[in-house]
C-alpha positions as CSV (number, residue, x, y, z in Angstrom):
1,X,111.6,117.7,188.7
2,X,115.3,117.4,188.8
3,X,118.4,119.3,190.0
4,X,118.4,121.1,186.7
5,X,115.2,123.1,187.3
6,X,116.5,124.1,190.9
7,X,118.8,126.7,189.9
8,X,118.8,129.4,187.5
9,X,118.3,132.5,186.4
10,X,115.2,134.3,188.3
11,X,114.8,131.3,190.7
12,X,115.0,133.5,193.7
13,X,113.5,136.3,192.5
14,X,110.1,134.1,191.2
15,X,109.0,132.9,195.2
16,X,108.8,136.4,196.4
17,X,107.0,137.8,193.3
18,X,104.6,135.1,193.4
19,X,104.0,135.8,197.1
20,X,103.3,139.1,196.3
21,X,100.9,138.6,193.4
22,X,99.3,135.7,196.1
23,X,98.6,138.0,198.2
24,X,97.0,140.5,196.0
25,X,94.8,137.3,194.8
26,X,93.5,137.0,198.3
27,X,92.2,140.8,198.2
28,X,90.5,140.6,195.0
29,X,89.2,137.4,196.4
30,X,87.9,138.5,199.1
31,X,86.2,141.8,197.8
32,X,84.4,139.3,195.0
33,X,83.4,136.7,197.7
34,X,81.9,140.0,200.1
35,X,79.9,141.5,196.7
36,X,78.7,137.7,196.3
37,X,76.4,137.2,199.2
38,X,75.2,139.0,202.3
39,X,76.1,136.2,204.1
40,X,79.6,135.6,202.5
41,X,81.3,132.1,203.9
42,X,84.8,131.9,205.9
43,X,87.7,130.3,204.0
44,X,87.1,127.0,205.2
45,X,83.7,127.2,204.4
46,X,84.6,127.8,200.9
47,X,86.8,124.7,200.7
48,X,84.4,122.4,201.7
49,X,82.5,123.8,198.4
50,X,84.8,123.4,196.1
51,X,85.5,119.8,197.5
52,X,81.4,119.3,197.1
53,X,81.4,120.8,193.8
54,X,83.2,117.3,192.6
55,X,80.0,115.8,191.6
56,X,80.5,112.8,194.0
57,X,79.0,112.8,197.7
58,X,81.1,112.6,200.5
59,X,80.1,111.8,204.0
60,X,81.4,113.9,206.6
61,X,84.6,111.3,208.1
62,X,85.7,111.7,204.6
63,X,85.2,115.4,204.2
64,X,87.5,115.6,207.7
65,X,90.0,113.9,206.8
66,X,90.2,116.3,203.1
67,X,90.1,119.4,205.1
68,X,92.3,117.8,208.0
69,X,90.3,119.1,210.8
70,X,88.1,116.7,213.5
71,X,84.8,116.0,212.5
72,X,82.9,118.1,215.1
73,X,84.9,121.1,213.2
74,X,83.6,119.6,209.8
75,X,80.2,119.5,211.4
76,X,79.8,122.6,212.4
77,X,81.1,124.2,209.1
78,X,78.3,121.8,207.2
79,X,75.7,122.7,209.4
80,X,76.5,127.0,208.7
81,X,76.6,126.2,204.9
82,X,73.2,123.9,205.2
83,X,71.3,126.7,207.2
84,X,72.4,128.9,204.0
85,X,71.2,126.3,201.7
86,X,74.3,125.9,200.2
87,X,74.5,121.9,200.8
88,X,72.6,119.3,200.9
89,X,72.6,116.5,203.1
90,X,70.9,112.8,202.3
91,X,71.1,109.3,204.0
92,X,73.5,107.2,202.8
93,X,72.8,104.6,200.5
94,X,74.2,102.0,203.0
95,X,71.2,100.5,204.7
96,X,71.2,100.3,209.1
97,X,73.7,103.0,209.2
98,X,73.4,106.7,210.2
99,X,75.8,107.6,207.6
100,X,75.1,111.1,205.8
101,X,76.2,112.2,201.9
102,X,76.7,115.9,201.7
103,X,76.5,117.1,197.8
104,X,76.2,121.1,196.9
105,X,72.8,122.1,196.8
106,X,71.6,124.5,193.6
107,X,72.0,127.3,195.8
108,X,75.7,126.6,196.6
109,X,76.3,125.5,193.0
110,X,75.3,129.1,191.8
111,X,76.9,130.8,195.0
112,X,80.5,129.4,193.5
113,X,79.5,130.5,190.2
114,X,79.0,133.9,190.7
115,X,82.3,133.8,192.9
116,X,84.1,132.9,190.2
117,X,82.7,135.0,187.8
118,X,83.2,138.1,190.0
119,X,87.0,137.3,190.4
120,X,87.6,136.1,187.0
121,X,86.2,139.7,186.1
122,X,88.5,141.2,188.9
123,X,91.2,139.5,187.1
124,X,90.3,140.7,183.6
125,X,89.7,144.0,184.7
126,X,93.7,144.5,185.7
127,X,95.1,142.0,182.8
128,X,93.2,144.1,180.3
129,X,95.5,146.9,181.3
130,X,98.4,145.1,180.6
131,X,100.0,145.1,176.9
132,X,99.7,142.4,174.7
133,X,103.3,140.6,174.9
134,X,103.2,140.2,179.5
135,X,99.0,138.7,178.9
136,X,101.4,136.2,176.6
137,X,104.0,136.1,179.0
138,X,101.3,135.5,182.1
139,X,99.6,133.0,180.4
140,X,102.7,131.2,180.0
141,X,103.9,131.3,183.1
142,X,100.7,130.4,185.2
143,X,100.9,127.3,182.9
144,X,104.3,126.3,183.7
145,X,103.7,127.4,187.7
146,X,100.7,125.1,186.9
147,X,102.4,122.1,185.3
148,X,105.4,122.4,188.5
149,X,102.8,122.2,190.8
150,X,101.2,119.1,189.1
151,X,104.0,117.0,189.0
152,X,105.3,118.0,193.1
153,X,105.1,115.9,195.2
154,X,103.6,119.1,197.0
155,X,100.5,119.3,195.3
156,X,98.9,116.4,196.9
157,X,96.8,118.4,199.0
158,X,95.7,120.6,196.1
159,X,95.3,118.0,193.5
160,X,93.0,116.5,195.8
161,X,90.5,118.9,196.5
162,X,90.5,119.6,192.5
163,X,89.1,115.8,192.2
164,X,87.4,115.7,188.7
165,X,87.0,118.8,188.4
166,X,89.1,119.3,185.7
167,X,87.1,116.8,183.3
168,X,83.7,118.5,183.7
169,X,85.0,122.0,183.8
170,X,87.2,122.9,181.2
171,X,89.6,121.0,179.4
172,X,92.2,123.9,180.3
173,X,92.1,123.4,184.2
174,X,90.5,123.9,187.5
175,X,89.4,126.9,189.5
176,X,91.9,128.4,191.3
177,X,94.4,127.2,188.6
178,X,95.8,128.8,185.8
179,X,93.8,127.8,182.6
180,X,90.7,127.3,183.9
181,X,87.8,129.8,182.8
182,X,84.0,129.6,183.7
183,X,81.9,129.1,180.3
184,X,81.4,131.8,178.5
185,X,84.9,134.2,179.8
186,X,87.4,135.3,177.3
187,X,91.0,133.5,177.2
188,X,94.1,136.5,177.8
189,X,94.9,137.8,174.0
């Protein structure tokens, strides 16, 4: 991204507008992730899911070093989500060592579904209020907020939890990024 896309029109008014609709995110979040469970996980707790839901085990140095926390913090989030039978922990296939591969279980598989699907249907339920042209307009912009964030330097931390995701998903994106929608959901019109 070069100096040209730095200035312009709307430039300073985009980062507090996006702020705003962030934070407005987090309280639909939120009220889907409480409806989800009786037992709804912490924030953390939730990104150690999604970085599960890659389809690839990781052991729990590795999953440390994603979330940037010590591994006794790791541990102890793991073992919460294990006693809810959201993950599943198996020996490594390294033979001698005490090494451990955590995947998401079934349970936790279907736990992020219905999360998703209960704030995708948050979401729809205020962009079906809006008219025609600004669903346009949205979906436009998410995609170019999207694309920015891609190609930042930034986004490293984000692109890495996403992982594969993408491929398996949808070929129009990730959870918690513009363009991605749970089989079966409606596209904005």
């Amino acid at each position: 991204m070069g100096d040209e896309t730095c200035a312009g029109p709307g430039r300073d008014a985009a980062a507090p507008a996006a702020r705003e609709v962030i934070e407005l995110l987090e309280v639909l979040w939120n009220t889907g992730r409480e409806l989800t469970s009786p037992a709804p996980v912490s924030s953390s707790q939730l990104r150690v899911l999604y970085i599960l839901d890659r389809d690839r085990p990781v052991n729990l140095r590795a999953l440390g070093e994603e979330l940037g926390s010590a591994p006794s913090s790791a541990s102890r989030m793991c073992d919460r989500l294990d006693a809810l039978g959201y993950i599943d922990e198996r020996p490594a296939g390294t033979a001698g060592r005490r090494e451990r591969e955590l995947r998401l279980s079934a349970r936790g598989r279907e736990h992020l579904e219905d999360l998703r699907a209960r704030r995708e249907a948050a979401l729809l339920d205020v962009i079906d209020a809006m008219p025609p042209a600004q669903r346009a307009a949205l979906a436009a912009g998410l995609g170019g907020f999207r694309r920015a964030v891609e190609a930042s330097a930034a986004a490293e931390e984000c692109l890495r939890w996403r992982g594969r995701r993408s491929s398996h998903r949808s070929a129009g994106g990730s959870p918690g990024l513009p363009g991605a929608r749970p089989a079966g959901t409606r596209e904005l019109s």
